[in-house]
C-alpha positions as CSV (number, residue, x, y, z in Angstrom):
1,X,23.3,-6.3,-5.4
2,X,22.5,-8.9,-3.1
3,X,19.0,-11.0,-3.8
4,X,17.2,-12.9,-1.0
5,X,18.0,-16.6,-2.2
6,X,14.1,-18.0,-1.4
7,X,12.2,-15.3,-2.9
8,X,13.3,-12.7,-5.4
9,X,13.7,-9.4,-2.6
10,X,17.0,-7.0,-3.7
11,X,18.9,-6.0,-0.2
12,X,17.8,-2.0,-1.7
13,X,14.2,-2.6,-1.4
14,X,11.4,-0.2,-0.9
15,X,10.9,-1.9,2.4
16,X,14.2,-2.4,4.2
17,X,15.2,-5.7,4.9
18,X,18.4,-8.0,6.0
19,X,19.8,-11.4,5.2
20,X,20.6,-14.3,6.8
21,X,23.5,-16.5,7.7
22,X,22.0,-18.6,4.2
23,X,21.2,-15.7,2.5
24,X,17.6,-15.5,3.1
25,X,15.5,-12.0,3.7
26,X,13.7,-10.7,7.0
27,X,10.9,-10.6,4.6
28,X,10.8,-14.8,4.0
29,X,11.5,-15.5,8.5
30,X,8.8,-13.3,9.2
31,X,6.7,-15.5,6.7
32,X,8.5,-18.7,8.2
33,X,6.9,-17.4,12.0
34,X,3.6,-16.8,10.6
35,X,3.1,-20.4,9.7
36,X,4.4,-21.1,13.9
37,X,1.7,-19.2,15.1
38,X,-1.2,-20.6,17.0
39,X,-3.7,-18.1,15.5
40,X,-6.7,-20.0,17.1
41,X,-5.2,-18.6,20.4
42,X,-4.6,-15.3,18.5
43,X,-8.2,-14.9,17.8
44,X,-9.1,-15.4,21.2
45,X,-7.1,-12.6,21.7
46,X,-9.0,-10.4,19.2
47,X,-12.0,-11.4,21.0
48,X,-10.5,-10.0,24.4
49,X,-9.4,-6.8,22.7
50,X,-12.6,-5.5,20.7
51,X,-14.5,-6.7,23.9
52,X,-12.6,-3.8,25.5
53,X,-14.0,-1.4,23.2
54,X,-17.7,-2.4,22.6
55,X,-19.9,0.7,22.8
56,X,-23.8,0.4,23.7
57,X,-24.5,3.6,22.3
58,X,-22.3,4.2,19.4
59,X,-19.7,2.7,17.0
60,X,-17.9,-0.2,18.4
61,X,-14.5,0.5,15.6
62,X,-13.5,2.2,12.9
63,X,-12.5,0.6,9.2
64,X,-9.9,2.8,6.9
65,X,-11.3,0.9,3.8
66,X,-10.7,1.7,-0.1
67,X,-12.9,-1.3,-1.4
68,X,-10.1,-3.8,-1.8
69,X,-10.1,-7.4,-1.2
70,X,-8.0,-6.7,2.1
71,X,-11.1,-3.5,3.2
72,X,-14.0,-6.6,2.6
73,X,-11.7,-8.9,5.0
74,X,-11.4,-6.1,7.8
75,X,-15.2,-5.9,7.1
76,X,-16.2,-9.5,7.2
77,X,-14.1,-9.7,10.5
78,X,-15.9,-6.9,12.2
79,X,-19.5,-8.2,10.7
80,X,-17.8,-12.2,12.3
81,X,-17.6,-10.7,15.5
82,X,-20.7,-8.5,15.8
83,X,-19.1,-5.1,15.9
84,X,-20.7,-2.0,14.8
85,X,-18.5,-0.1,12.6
86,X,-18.1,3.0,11.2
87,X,-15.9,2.2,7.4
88,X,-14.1,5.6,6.4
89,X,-13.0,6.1,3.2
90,X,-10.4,8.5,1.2
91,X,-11.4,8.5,-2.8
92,X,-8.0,9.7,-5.0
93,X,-10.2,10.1,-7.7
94,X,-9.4,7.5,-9.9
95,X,-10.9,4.5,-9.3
96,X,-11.4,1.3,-11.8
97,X,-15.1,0.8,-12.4
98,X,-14.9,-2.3,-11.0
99,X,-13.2,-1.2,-7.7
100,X,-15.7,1.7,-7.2
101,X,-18.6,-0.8,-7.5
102,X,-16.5,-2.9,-5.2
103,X,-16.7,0.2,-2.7
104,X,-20.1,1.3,-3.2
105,X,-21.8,-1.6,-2.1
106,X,-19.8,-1.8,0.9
107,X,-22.4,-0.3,2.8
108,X,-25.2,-2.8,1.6
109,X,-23.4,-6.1,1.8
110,X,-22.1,-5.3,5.6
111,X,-25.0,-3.0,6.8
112,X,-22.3,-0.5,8.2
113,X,-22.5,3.3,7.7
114,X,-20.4,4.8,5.0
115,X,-18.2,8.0,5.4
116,X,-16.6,8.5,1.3
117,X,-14.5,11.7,1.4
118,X,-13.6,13.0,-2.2
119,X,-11.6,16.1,-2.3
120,X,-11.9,18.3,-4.7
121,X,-10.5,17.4,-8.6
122,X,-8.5,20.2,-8.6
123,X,-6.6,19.6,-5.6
124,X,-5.9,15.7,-6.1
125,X,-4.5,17.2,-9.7
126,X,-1.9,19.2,-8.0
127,X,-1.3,16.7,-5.1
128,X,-0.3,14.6,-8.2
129,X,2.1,16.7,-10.2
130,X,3.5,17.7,-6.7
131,X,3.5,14.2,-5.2
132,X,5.7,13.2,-8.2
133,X,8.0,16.2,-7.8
134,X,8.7,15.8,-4.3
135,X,8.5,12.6,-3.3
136,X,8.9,10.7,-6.8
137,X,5.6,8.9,-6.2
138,X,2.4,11.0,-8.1
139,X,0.1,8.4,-5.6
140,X,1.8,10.3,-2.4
141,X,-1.6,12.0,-1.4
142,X,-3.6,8.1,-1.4
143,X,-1.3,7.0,1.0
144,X,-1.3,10.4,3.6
145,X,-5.0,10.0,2.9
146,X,-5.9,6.4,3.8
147,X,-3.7,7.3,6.7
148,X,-4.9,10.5,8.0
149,X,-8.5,11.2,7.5
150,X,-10.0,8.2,8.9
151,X,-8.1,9.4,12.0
152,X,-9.6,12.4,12.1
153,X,-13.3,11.1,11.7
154,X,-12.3,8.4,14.4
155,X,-11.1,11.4,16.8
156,X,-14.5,13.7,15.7
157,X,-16.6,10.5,16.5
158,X,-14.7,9.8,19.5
159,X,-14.1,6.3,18.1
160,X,-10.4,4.6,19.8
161,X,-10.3,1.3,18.2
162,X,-9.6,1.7,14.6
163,X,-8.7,-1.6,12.3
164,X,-5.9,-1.7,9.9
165,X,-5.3,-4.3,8.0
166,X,-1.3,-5.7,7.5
167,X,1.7,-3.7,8.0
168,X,2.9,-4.1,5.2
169,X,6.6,-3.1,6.1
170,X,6.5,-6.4,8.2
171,X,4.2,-8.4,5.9
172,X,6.7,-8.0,2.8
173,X,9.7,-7.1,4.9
174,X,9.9,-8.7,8.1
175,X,10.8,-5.5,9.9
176,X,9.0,-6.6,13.0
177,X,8.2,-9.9,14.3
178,X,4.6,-10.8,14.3
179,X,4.7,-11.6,18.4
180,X,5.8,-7.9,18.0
181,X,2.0,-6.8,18.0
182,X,3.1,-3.7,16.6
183,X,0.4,-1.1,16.6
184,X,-0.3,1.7,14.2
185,X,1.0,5.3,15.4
186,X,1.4,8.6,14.3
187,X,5.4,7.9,14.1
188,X,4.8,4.8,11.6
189,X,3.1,6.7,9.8
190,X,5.0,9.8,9.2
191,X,7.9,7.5,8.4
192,X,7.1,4.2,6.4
193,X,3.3,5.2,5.4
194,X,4.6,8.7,4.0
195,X,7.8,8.1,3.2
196,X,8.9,10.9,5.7
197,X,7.2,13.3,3.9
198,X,4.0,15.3,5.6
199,X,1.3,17.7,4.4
200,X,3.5,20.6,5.4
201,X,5.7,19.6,2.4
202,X,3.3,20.6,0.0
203,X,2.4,23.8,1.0
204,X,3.8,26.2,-1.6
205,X,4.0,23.6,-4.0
206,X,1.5,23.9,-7.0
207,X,-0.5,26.6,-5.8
208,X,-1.5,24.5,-2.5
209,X,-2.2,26.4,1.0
210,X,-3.0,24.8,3.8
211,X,-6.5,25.1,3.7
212,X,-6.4,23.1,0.8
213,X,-4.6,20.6,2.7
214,X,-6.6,19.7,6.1
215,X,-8.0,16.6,4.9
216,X,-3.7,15.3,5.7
217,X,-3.6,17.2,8.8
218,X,-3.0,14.2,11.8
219,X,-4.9,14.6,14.6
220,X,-2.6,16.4,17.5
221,X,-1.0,14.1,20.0
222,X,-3.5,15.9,22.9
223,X,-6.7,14.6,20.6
224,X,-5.8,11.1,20.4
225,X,-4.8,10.7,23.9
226,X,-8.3,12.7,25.2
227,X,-9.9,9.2,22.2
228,X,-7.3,6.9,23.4
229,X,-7.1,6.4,20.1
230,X,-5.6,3.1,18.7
231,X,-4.7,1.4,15.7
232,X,-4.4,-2.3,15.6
233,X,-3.3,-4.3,12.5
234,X,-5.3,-7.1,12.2
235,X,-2.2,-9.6,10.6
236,X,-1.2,-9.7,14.1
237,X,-4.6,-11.9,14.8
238,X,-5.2,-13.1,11.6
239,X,-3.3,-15.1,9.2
240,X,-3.1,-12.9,6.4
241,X,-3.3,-14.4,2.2
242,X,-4.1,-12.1,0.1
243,X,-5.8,-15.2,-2.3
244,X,-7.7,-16.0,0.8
245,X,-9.3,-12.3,1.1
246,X,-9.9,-12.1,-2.3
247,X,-12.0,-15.6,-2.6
248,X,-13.6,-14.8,1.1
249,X,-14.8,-11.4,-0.8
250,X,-16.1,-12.9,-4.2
251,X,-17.4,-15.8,-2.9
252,X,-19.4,-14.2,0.0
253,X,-20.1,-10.7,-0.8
254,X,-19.9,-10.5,-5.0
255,X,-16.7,-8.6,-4.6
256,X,-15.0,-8.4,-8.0
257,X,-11.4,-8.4,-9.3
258,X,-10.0,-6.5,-12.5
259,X,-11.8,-7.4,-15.7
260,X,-8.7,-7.1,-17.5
261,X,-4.9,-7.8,-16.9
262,X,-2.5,-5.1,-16.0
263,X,0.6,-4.3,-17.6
264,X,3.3,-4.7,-14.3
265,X,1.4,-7.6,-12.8
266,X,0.0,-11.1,-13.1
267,X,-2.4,-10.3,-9.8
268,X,-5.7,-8.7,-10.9
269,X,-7.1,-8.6,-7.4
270,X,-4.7,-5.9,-5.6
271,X,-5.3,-1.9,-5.9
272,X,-8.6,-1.5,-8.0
273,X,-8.5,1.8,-6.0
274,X,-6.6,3.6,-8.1
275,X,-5.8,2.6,-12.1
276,X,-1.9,3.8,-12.0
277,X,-1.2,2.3,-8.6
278,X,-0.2,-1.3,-10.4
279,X,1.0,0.9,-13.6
280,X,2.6,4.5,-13.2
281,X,3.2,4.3,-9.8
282,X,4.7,1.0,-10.0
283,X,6.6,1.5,-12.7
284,X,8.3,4.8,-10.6
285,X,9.4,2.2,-8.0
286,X,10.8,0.6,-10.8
287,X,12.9,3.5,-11.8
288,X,13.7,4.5,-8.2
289,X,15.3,0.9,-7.4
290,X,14.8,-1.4,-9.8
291,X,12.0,-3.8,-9.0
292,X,8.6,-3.7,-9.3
293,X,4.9,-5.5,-8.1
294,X,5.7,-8.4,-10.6
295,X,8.7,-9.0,-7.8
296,X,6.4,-8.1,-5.1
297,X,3.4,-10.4,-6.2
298,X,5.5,-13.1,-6.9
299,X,7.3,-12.8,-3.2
300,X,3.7,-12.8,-1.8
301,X,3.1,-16.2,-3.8
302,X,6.1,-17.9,-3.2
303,X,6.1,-17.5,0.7
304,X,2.7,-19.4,0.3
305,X,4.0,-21.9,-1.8
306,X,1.9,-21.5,-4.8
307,X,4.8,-20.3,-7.2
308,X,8.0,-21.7,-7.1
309,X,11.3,-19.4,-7.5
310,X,12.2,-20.1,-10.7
311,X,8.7,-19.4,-12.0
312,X,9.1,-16.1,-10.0
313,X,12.1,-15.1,-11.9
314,X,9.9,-15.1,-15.3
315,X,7.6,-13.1,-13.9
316,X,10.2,-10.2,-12.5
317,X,11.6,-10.8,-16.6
318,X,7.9,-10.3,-17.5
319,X,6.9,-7.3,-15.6
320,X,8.8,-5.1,-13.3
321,X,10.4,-3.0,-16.7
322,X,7.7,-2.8,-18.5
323,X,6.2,0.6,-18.8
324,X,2.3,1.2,-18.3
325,X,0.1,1.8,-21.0
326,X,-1.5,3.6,-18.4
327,X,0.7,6.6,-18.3
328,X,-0.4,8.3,-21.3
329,X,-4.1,8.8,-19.4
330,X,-2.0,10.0,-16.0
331,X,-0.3,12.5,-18.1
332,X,-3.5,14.1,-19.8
333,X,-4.8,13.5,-16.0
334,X,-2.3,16.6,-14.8
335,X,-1.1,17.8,-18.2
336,X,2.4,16.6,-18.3
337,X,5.0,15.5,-21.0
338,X,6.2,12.1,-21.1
339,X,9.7,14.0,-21.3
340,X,9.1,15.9,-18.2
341,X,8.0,12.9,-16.8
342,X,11.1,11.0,-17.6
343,X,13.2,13.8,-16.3
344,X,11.6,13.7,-12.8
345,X,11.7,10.1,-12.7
346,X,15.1,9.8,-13.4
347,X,16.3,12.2,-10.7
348,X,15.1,9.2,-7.9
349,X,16.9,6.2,-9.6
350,X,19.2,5.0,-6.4
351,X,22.8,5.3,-7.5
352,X,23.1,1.9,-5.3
353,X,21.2,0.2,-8.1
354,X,21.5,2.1,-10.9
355,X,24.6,3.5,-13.0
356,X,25.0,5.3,-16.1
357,X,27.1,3.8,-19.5
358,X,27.1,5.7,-22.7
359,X,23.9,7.5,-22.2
360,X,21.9,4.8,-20.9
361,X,20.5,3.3,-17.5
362,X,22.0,0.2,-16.6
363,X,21.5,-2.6,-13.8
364,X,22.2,-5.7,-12.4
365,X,19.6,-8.4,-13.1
366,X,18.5,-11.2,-10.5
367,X,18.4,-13.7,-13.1
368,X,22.5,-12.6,-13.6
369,X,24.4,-10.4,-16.0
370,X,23.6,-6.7,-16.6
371,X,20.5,-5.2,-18.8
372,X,20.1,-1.6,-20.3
373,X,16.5,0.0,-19.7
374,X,16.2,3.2,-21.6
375,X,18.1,6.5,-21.8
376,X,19.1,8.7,-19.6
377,X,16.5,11.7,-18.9
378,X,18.0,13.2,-15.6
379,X,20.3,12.7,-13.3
380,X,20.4,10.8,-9.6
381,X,19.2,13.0,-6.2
């Protein structure tokens, strides 16, 4: 296993990446050009672009948000530049306290209108079990639904310009170049937002039908070009920091992180929208290939310059094997066995990382040598 040498990325990663002539990831040079760009000019830019798409006499743009430090800085941009938006968001049900009072008062701090969608419990139960089945990731339907329904309100509104916030595959990875000014489409997000997976997928599967599924039906291609609808990623005109958002949100609009520390993480101000996004789900990345958010937060901090690498490689030791406290909750959540989760999960560990020796999982460690991390449950796809 190869491991970026300047932050602490393995070449099997969740988002793909290469390596250098010295060894260093796409992930770390797409950081490297961030810090090259004039983003004075880029905002100029911005200013051009949503000057395009004012509208006298009805929504200027549409915000995806979930209530999250990164939502409140798509927000605060939109409220910067006098824009009237329309914020959309999906609810998976299981929300910290702290990030659903982040979201509620969305509407009040920023003075724009407020679409929430919940589906029904039932549903997100079985979009769960299935999620987990079929994709190895229970959080599956947060991701089609962040990504899907706020299309469809912006194609029912007739709203084109809709604001996303980084793309992440580019952010962490470096699979485009920031002068790239990659936009969001239909394609992206089929493959990297949805893993390749769509609500088709699911139909069948736990008792779902396809009336049960509409909410993560994409608008056709002959609807968004009658909108000219378009997704822009704001990272392309704003330097995005995570840290920045956060204290932006806090210190200007009462925004809160976690009140307590999570088990996979030393951040407590990412994904408040769902409580097994930093633990369960997390901790499945870390059974599919071997890393988790500890490496992920750590990457985020180093290409800033606030954590060095060997204080990285504590944290990865710290976190990315630890499993969540919060997966005995997810488990009464859709009435599962921790043995039938185990089993499931183990059928996604990627043979590239993982290999089997007398009855237990074993891998390469970035900090050298070979580790053991629990028995065997399943068997590799």
């Amino acid at each position: 296993m190869q491991y970026c040498t300047r932050c602490v990325y393995p070449s099997v990663a969740a988002t793909p990446l290469t390596f250098d002539q010295d060894s260093v990831c796409s992930g770390c040079r797409a950081s490297d050009l961030k810090k090259s760009i004039d983003w004075d000019q880029r905002r100029l830019l911005f200013q051009k672009l949503v000057n395009e798409y004012r509208n006298p006499e009805g929504y200027d743009c549409l915000l995806p948000v979930s209530g999250g430090k990164d939502s409140y800085f798509a927000a605060h941009i939109a409220k910067e530049f006098g824009l009237n938006a329309l914020m959309v968001t999906y609810h998976g049900n299981n929300y910290l306290s702290e990030g659903e009072t982040n979201l509620y008062q969305m509407k009040d701090v920023f003075g724009f209108d407020h679409i929430i969608f919940r589906p029904s419990t039932d549903t997100l139960i079985r979009l769960n079990r299935a999620g987990l089945v079929i994709t190895g990731d229970m959080n599956w339907h947060c991701h089609a639904g962040i990504f899907t329904y706020p299309m469809q309100i912006a194609v029912k509104y007739q709203i084109p310009l809709v604001f996303w916030g980084d793309h992440g595959f580019t952010e962490q990875g470096g699979m485009y170049s920031h002068n790239d000014f990659f936009e969001y489409t239909a394609k992206d997000r089929l493959e990297h937002a949805l893993h390749g997976f769509d609500w088709y997928n699911f139909v069948g599967q736990e008792g779902l039908s396809q009336k049960d599924l509409n909410f993560l039906i994409y608008p056709s291609d002959d609807h968004v070009m009658d909108v000219g609808l378009r997704g822009i990623f704001l990272s392309n005109y704003f330097y995005y920091d995570g840290k920045t958002h956060a204290d932006i949100a806090s210190q200007k609009y009462k925004w809160q992180e976690a009140h307590q520390d999570f088990d996979r993480t030393f951040r407590r101000t990412s994904n408040l929208d769902d409580m097994h996004e930093n633990g369960v789900h997390d901790y499945l990345k870390f059974i599919k290939l071997g890393y988790g958010r500890g490496t992920d937060h750590s990457n985020y901090e180093i290409r800033e310059g606030r954590m060095s690498r060997q204080e990285a490689l504590k944290m990865v030791q710290k976190y990315d094997h630890v499993k969540p406290s919060d997966l005995k909750r997810w488990l009464s959540y859709v009435d599962m066995t921790e043995e039938e989760f185990d089993r499931i999960a183990d059928s996604f560990r990627d043979p590239r990382v993982w290999r089997i020796d007398n009855g237990m999982w074993v891998k390469q460690n970035i900090w050298g040598g070979e580790s053991t991390y629990g028995p065997v449950h399943g068997t590799p796809k």
